[in-house]
matplotlib code that plots the C-alpha trace (Angstrom):
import matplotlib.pyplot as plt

x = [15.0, 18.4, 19.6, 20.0, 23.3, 24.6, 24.0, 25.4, 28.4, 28.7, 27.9, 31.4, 33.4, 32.3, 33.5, 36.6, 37.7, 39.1, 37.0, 40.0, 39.1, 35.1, 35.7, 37.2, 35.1, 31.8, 33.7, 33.3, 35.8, 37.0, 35.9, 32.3, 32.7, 33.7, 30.9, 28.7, 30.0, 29.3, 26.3, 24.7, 26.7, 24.8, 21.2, 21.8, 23.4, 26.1, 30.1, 30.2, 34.0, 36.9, 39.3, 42.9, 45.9, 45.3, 41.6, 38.3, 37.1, 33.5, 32.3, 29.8, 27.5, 28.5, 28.6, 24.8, 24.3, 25.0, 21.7, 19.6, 22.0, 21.7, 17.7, 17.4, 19.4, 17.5, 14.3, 14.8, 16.0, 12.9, 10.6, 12.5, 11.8, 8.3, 7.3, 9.1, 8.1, 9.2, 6.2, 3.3, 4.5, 1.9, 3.6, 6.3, 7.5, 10.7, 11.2, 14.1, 15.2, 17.7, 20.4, 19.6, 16.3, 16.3, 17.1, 14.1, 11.4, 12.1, 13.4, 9.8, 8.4, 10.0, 9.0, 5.5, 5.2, 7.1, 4.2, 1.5, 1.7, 3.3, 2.6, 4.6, 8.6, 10.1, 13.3, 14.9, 17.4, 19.5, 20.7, 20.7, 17.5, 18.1, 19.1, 16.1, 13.4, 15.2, 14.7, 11.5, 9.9, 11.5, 9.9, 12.8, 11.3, 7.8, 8.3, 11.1, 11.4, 13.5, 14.3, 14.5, 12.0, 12.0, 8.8, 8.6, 5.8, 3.9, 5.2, 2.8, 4.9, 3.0, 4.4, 4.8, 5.8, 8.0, 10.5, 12.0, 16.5, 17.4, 20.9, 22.3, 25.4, 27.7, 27.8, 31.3, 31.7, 29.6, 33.0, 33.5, 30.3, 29.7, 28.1, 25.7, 24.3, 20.8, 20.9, 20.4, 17.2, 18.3, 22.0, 19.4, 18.0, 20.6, 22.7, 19.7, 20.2, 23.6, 25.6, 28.7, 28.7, 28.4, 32.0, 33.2, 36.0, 34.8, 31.5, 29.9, 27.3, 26.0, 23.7, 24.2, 28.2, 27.8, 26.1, 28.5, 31.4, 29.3, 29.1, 32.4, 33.6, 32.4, 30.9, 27.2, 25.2, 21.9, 20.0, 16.8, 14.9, 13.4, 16.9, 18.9, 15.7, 16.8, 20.9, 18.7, 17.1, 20.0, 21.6, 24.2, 23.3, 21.3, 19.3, 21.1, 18.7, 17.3, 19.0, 16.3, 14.2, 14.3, 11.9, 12.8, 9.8, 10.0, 8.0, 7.2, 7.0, 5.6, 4.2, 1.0, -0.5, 0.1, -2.6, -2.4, -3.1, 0.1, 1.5, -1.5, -1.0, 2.3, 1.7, -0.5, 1.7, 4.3, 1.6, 0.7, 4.0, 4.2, 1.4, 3.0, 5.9, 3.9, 2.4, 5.8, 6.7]
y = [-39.6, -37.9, -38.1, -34.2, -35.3, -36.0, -31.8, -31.0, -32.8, -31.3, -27.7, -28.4, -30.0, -26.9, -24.8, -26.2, -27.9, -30.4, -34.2, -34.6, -31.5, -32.1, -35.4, -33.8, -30.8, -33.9, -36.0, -39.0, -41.0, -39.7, -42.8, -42.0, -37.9, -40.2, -42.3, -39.6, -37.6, -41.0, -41.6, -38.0, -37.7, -41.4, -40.2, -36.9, -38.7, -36.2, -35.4, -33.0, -32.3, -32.8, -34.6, -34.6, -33.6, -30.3, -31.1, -30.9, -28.6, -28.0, -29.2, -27.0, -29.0, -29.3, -25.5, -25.4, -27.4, -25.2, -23.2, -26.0, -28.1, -24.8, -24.7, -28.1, -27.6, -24.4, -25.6, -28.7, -26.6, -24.3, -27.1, -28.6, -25.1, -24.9, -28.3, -28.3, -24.8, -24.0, -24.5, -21.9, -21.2, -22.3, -21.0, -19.9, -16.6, -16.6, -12.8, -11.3, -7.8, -5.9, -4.6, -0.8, -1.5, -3.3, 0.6, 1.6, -0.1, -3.8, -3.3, -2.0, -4.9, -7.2, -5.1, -5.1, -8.9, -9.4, -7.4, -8.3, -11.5, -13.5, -17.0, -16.3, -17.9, -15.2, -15.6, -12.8, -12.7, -9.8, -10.5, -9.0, -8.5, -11.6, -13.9, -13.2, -13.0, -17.0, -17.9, -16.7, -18.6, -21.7, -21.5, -21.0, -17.2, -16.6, -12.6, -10.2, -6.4, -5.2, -2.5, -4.0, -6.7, -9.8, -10.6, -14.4, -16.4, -17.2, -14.7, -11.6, -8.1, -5.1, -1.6, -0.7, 2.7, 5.5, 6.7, 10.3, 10.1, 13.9, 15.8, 16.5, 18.1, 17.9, 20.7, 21.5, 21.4, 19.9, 18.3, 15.5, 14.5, 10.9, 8.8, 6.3, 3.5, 3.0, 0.7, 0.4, 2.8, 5.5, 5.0, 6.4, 9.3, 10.5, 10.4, 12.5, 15.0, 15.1, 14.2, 12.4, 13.9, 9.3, 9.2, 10.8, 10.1, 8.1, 6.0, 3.5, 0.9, 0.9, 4.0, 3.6, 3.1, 6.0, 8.1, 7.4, 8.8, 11.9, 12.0, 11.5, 13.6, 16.2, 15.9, 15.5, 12.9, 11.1, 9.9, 8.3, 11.2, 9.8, 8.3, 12.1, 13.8, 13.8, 14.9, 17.7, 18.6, 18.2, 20.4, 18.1, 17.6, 20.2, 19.7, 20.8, 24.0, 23.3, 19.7, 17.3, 14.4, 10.7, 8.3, 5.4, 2.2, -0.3, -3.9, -6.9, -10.0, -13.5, -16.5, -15.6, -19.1, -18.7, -18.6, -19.3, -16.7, -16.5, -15.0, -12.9, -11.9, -10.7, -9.0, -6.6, -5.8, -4.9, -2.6, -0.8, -0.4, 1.1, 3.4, 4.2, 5.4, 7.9, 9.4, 10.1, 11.6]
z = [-1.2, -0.2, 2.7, 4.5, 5.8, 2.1, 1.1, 4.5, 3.3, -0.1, 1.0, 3.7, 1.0, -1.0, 1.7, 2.8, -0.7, 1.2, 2.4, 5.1, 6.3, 6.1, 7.8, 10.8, 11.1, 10.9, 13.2, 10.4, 8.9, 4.9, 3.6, 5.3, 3.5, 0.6, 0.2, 0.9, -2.1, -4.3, -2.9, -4.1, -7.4, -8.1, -6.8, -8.7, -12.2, -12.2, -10.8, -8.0, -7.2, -9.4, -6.6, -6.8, -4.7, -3.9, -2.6, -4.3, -6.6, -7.7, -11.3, -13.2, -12.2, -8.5, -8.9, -9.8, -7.0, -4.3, -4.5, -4.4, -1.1, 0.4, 0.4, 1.0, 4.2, 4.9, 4.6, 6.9, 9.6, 9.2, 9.0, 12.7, 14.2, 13.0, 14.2, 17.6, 19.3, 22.7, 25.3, 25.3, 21.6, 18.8, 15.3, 13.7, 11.8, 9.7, 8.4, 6.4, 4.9, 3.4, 6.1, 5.2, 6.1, 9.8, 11.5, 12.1, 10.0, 11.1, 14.3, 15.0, 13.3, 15.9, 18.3, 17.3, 16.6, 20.1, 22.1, 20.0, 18.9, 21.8, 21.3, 17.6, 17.4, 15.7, 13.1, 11.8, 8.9, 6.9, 2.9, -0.2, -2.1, -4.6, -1.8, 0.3, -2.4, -3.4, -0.3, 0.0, -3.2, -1.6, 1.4, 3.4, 4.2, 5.0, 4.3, 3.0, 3.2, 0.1, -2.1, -4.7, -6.0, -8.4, -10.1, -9.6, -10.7, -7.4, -5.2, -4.3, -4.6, -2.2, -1.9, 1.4, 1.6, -0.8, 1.1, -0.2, -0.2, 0.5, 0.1, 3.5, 4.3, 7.7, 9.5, 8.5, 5.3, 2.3, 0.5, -0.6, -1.9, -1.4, -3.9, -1.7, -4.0, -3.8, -6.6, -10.1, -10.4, -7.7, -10.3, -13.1, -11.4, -10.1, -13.5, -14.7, -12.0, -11.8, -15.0, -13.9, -10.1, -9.4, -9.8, -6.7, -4.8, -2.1, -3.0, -0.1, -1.0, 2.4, 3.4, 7.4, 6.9, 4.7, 7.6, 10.3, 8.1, 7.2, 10.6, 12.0, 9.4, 6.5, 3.1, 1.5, 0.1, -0.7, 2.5, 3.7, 4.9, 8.0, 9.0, 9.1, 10.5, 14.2, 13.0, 11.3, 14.1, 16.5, 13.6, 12.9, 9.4, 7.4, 4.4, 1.0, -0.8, -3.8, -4.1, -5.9, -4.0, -4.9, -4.1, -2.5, -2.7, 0.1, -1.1, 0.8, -0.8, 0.5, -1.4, -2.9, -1.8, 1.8, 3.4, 7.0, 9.6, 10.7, 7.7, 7.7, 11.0, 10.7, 7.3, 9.3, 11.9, 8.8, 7.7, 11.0, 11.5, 8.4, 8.8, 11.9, 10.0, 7.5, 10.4, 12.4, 9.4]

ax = plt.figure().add_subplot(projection="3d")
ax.plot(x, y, z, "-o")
ax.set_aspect("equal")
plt.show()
């Protein structure tokens, strides 16, 4: 069996592209980084780094390899956090979601699970939808909140909520229109609804980011509708007439074979929460 220490060693060298530096940053010798390197590229059949001069550099197949040294390294510190629990704890949650969606959704998902579900070890995570949705069908997640889903063999996809994007416009002036990217299917809609109008001059892939400058400045764009309802009412931001709605799905997506209360536990507090939501609506 590989030793853990031999893919924290590759996933440094990776980094660093140097052994002399990942022998000083492990506090090891470079004949002990070297060894290591040998020692995996033997177990696995296959050269890692291409080592010369200028450092090391990643073969295609050491290149392939970083996915899996990351998960393997992932899923052992996950497995050390859920076997040693700080006192009066009994399990352990690891939850991650897209960035655009922690403010307010998640954050009152902690919140929840905080107050009701005390004895839980909570750890929380931010990534991109195909990162997390990996990491989930590896086991290094237990749940993810995305956008966007991936339909994986063994991993259960559930709609959690449709959220509407609305055109809001500062309360200055509604130019420039900023293009927001709500990904590929939002991209389709709103080519349909606005022929071209996706190549403005200032475009942010970020909604919150995006907010703050509509904010902090003029212009109009695409919004989550529950996010720019108090700037409406504080009359910061007002709704553009006659613009056309998007929907906007939220999923959650865990390992369809886990079954242990736990994940059950903290699925339902995802869903009150969200009920919670359509009813502040």
């Amino acid at each position: 069996m590989m030793d853990i220490e031999l893919a924290r060693t590759f996933l440094d060298i990776m980094r660093s592209g140097s052994l002399i530096a990942t022998a000083e940053r492990l506090h090891v010798t470079q004949t002990t980084v070297t060894a290591r390197v040998k020692s995996l590229e033997s177990q696995l059949g296959c050269q890692l780094f291409v080592r010369n001069r200028a450092g090391a550099i990643l073969t295609m197949e050491g290149e392939r390899f970083v996915d899996y040294a990351t998960q393997i390294v992932q899923l052992w510190e996950k497995a050390k956090c859920d076997l040693i629990l700080p006192e009066e704890k009994t399990s352990s949650i690891t939850i991650g979601g897209e960035l655009s969606l922690w403010n307010p959704l998640l954050l009152n998902w902690i919140s929840d699970l905080r107050s009701s579900h005390e004895s839980f070890v909570v750890q929380v995570e931010t990534g991109e939808a195909n990162s997390l949705i990996s990491r989930v069908n590896h086991g290094v997640l237990d749940i993810a909140v995305v956008y966007r889903p991936e339909y994986l063999p063994g991993l259960k996809i559930e709609l959690l909520l449709e959220e509407k994007l609305i055109m809001v416009a500062g309360a200055t002036s509604p130019d420039p229109y900023i293009y927001v990217n709500w990904g590929p299917t939002y991209e389709g809609q709103h080519d349909s609804a606005f022929p071209g109008k996706r190549r403005a001059s200032l475009s942010i892939d970020f909604g919150l980011l995006a907010l703050e400058y509509l904010l902090a400045h003029s212009g109009s764009g695409y919004f989550r509708a529950r996010v720019v309802q108090r700037y409406i009412e504080e009359k910061k931001l007002y709704p553009v007439a006659n613009a056309p709605e998007f929907t906007y799905p939220i999923y959650a997506i865990y390992r369809d074979n886990d079954n242990s209360e736990t994940i059950r536990q903290a699925i339902e507090s995802l869903r009150s929460v969200v009920n919670q939501a359509i009813v502040w609506r």
